[in-house]
C-alpha positions, -999 to +999 in steps of 0.1 A: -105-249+153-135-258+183-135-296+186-169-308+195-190-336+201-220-343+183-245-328+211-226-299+219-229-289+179-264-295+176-267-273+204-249-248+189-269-252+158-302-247+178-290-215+196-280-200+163-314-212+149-331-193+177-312-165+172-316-152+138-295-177+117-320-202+104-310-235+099-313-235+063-289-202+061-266-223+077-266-252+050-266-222+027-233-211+044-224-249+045-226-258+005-212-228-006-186-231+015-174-265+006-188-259-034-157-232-030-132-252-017-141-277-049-144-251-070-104-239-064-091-276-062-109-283-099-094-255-106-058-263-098-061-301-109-083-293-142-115-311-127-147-305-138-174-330-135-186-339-099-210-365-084-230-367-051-242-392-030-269-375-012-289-388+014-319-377+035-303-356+057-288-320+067-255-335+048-274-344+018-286-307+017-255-294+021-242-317-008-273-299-030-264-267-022-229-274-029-235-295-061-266-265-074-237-240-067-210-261-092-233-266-119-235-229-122-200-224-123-199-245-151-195-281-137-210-312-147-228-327-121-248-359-111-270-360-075-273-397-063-304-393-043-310-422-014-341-419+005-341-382-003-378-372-020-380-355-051-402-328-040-376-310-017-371-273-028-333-282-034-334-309-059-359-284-080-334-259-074-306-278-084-323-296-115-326-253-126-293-249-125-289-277-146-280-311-130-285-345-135-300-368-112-304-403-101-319-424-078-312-456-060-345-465-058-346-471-093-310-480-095-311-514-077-275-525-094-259-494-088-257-492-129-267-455-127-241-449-099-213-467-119-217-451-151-213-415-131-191-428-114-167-434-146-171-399-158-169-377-129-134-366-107-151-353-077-170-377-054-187-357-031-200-380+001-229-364+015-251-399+025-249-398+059-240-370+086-228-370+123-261-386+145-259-419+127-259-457+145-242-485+137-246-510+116-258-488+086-291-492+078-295-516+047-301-486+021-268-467+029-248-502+031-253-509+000-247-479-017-216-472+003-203-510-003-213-508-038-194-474-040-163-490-030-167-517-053-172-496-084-142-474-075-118-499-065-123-512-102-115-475-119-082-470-132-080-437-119-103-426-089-121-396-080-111-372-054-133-382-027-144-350-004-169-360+024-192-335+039-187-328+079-175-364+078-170-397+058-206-416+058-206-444+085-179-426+109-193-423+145-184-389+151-178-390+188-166-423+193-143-428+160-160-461+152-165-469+114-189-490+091-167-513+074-190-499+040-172-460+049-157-448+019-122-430+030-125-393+017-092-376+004-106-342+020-132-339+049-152-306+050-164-304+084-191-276+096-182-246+121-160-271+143-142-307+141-162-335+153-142-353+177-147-391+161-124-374+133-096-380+155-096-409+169-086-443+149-100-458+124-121-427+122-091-408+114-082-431+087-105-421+066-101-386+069-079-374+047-070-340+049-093-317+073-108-281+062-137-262+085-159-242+066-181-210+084-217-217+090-217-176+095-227-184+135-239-153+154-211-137+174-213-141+213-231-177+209-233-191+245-232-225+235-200-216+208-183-199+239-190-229+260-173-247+241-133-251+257-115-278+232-099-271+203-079-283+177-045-271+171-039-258+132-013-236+114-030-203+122-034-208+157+001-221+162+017-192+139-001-161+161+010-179+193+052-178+183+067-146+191+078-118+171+117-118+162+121-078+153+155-067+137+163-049+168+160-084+191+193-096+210+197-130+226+186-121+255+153-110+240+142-151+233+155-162+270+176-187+282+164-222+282+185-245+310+185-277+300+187-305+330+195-340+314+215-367+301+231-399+318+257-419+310+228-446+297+209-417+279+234-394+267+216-385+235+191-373+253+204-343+266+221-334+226+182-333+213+167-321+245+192-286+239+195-287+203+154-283+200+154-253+225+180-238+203+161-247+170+129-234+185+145-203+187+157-194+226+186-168+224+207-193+247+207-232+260+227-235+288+232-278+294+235-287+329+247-326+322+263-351+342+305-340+337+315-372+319+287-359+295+307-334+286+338-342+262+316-362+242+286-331+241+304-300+235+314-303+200+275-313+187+260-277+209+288-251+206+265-228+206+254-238+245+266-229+281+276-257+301+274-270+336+290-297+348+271-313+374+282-341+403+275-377+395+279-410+404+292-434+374+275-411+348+241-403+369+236-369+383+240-371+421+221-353+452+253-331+452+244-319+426+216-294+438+238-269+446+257-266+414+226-258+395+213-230+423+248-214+420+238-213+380+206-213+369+195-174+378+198-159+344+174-187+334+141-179+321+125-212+317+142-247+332+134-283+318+139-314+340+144-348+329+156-366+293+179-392+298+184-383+335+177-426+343+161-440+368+189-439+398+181-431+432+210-408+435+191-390+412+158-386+425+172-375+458+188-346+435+153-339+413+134-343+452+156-315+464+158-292+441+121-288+430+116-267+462+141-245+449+126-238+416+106-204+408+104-203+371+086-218+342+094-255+346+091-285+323+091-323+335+096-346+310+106-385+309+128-397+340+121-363+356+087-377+358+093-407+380+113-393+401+085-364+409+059-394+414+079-404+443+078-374+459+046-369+483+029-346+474+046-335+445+026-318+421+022-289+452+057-285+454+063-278+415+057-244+402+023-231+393+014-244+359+047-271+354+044-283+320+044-317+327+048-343+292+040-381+295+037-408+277+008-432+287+031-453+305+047-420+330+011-411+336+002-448+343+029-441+375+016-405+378-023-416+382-020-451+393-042-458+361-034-485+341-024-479+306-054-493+289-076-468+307-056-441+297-058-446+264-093-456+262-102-419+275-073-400+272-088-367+268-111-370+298-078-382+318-053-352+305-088-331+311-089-342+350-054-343+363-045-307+348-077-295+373-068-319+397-025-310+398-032-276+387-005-278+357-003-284+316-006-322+306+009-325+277-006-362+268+018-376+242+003-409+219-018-407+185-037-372+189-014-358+216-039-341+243-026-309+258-049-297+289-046-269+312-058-260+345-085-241+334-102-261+313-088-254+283-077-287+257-060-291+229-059-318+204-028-319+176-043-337+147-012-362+139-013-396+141+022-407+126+044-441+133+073-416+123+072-404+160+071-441+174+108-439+180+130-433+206+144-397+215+112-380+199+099-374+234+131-350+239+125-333+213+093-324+221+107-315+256+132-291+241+107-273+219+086-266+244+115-255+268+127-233+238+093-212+237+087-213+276+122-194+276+109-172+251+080-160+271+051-183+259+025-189+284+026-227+299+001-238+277+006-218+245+038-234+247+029-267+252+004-266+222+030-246+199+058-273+209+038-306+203+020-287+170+054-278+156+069-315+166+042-335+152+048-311+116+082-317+120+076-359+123+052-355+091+081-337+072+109-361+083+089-388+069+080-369+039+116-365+033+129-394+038+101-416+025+091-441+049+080-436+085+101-465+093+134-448+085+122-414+107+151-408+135+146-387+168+174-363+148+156-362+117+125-348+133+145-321+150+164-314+118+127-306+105+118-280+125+137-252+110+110-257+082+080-260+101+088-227+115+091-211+081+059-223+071+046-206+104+061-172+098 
């Protein structure tokens, strides 16, 4: 799915105007579209009777189309008109097809609104669309503040669905009217608006469909368009095929550098998510102490034992994993290695010596953004995944700036290092070299928690091994993690509860729901 701002839609929207689909095609395209997806949910939940809040703009026409469309498919269905005139072609259409309407301008009290309210199970939100201000002008505060008030009073709610976006979001920024109504389902047109995912806008959300506004092919402006947002379909057709005739060596050999004597967890979920993500064989290079207390939780992985000092890889170390890695079709660098000087000397030597696909994550980090120069020394297109704080030393940023921009920061240093910044936080920001980003839609406290980051390392290890481009790998590895963080919590039933092991325990399920 593209993920746009609000300009770069209506430019799309004018280009496809100019060239032969008309702007009223595409509500067309737009109500029948979401009328559909109403249409099948009624259908499964036995729903029927549907009310709109429709306002004066392209949202409130898609809303009629939509709400014209249901009433001839046998719904009951009431159009809440605010500062919409009575003379538009649409509302005559829809009062043909048989629809109720109201308005507020003769509804001062809301009566009208309530008593539809109490009969209908489908609230569809079409007030406002994506170019409004804040505050809400007084008209839509009301109505949206009275909304609220008459639903939080119902025993049982409608489903709320809001058209392209909940009324009183800010679609770029993510800013919200405290009168916003949070939808169940948001129906958004051609492409996600990128306020929907960022907080509160997120909040109020709910779950996210795109609906086809039957653009012209070869749109300039469409094609322009670089960001996207990660979903199930793109994320199945990146994962490769597993034919009956594979072998192991068909999904590669992901070698796994990590672990410490503080950290030694790290390296257990660092290997066991390369192995879940499906590489043919994990081979553990870990501090020797590591060992005894690894082996019995990965028999399924190759080890080497490296040099340490007290539990923390050492500088002689270097040689051990040259004399080892060659069979090794991707490498990752980093979880639970600690922060030791012993050890950077080791990560500072070795990097020269690396020529395949490479992943830095966590320690591995800090000890690169010592070395000068060091994102010319990695290999072309390192996958490289910090948290705010790692790219805080990586940039020289602070934090707050980070995260007040984070997809303009990810954005720059990819160009700017010439590797994958895998952005990890709220909205994890995946951006490559070329210009290409990636949003996953997850916002969950249930990856807030200690050895989730390895996880995500190993995944994304896992599919480098198996031959997945830097970048499809890095948005396949943090799509399937974030899944599997949602399904941990699911199952356990509090995010609180979620464990670094119960996420990777997860993925097995994710990746049957992407086969």
């Amino acid at each position: 799915m593209k993920l746009v701002t609000v300009s770069q839609m209506r430019e799309i929207e004018k280009e496809a105007d100019s060239r032969g689909v008309s702007y009223a095609q595409m509500m067309e395209n737009a109500g029948q579209g979401l009328a559909e997806i109403i249409h099948v949910l009624g259908q499964e939940n036995g729903w029927d009777t549907v009310t709109g809040l429709v306002g004066s703009g392209n949202n409130g026409g898609d809303a009629l189309v939509a709400l014209t469309w249901l009433a001839g498919a046998g719904w009951r269905t009431h159009a809440y008109l605010v500062n919409r005139k009575m003379d538009d072609p649409l509302i005559s259409r829809y009062l043909d097809a048989g629809g109720d309407v109201f308005q507020f301008s003769s509804d001062p009290n809301l009566e009208s609104l309530g008593e539809a309210l109490s009969e209908t199970t489908v609230l569809v939100d079409g007030l406002l669309g994506t170019g409004i201000n804040l505050p809400l002008k007084k008209e839509a505060a009301l109505v949206l503040a009275g909304a609220q008030v008459i639903l939080s009073e119902m025993d049982a709610s409608p489903f709320v669905v809001a058209v392209d976006c909940p009324s009183g979001v800010d679609c770029d920024s993510g800013e919200t009217a405290d009168e916003a109504i949070p939808a169940d389902l948001t129906v958004t047109m051609a492409a996600v608006k990128q306020g929907l995912l960022k907080l509160p806008a997120f909040e109020f959300v709910g779950s996210l469909e795109v609906v086809d506004l039957g653009l012209p092919e070869d749109l300039g402006a469409w094609s322009a368009v670089k960001t996207e947002v990660a979903d199930w379909e793109m994320v199945s057709a990146l994962l490769p095929e597993r034919s009956p005739a594979s072998h192991k060596g068909t999904f590669g050999t992901a070698f796994v550098i990590a672990g410490s004597a503080s950290y030694t967890g790290a390296a257990l979920l660092a290997g066991k998510a390369a192995y879940r993500v499906g590489a043919g064989l994990v081979t553990m290079a870990v501090p020797e102490p590591l060992h005894a207390a690894l082996a019995g939780h990965v028999p399924e992985a190759t080890w080497v034992l490296l040099p340490h000092e007290n539990g923390f890889v050492s500088e002689q170390a270097v040689s051990k994993v040259l004399e080892n890695f060659g069979r090794a079709t991707a490498m990752l660098i980093g979880s639970g290695l600690g922060s030791r000087s012993v050890t950077g000397a080791f990560v500072e030597n070795l990097i020269p010596s690396i020529k395949i696909p490479l992943v830095v994550d966590a320690d591995g980090l800090r000890h690169v953004s010592q070395i000068s120069d060091w994102y010319t020394k990695l290999p072309a297109w390192t996958v490289l995944t910090p948290h705010p704080g790692e790219m805080s030393v990586l940039t020289g940023l602070s934090r707050e700036e980070i995260q007040s921009k984070r997809e303009e920061v990810a954005e720059r240093y990819a160009k700017e290092w010439g590797h994958v910044v895998v952005l990890k936080g709220a909205f994890t920001v995946i951006a490559s070299p070329d210009g290409r980003r990636t949003t996953i839609p997850v916002a969950t406290p249930a990856l807030a928690r200690a050895g989730t980051g390895d996880v995500l390392a190993g995944v994304i290890v896992g599919l480098r091994a198996q031959g997945l481009d830097a970048f499809d790998a890095a948005v396949a590895g943090a799509f399937i993690h974030a899944q599997a963080g949602l399904l941990a919590a699911d199952e356990i039933g509090t995010t609180a509860s979620v464990l670094a092991g119960d996420v990777l325990n997860a993925i097995p399920a994710v990746l049957a729901e992407l086969e």
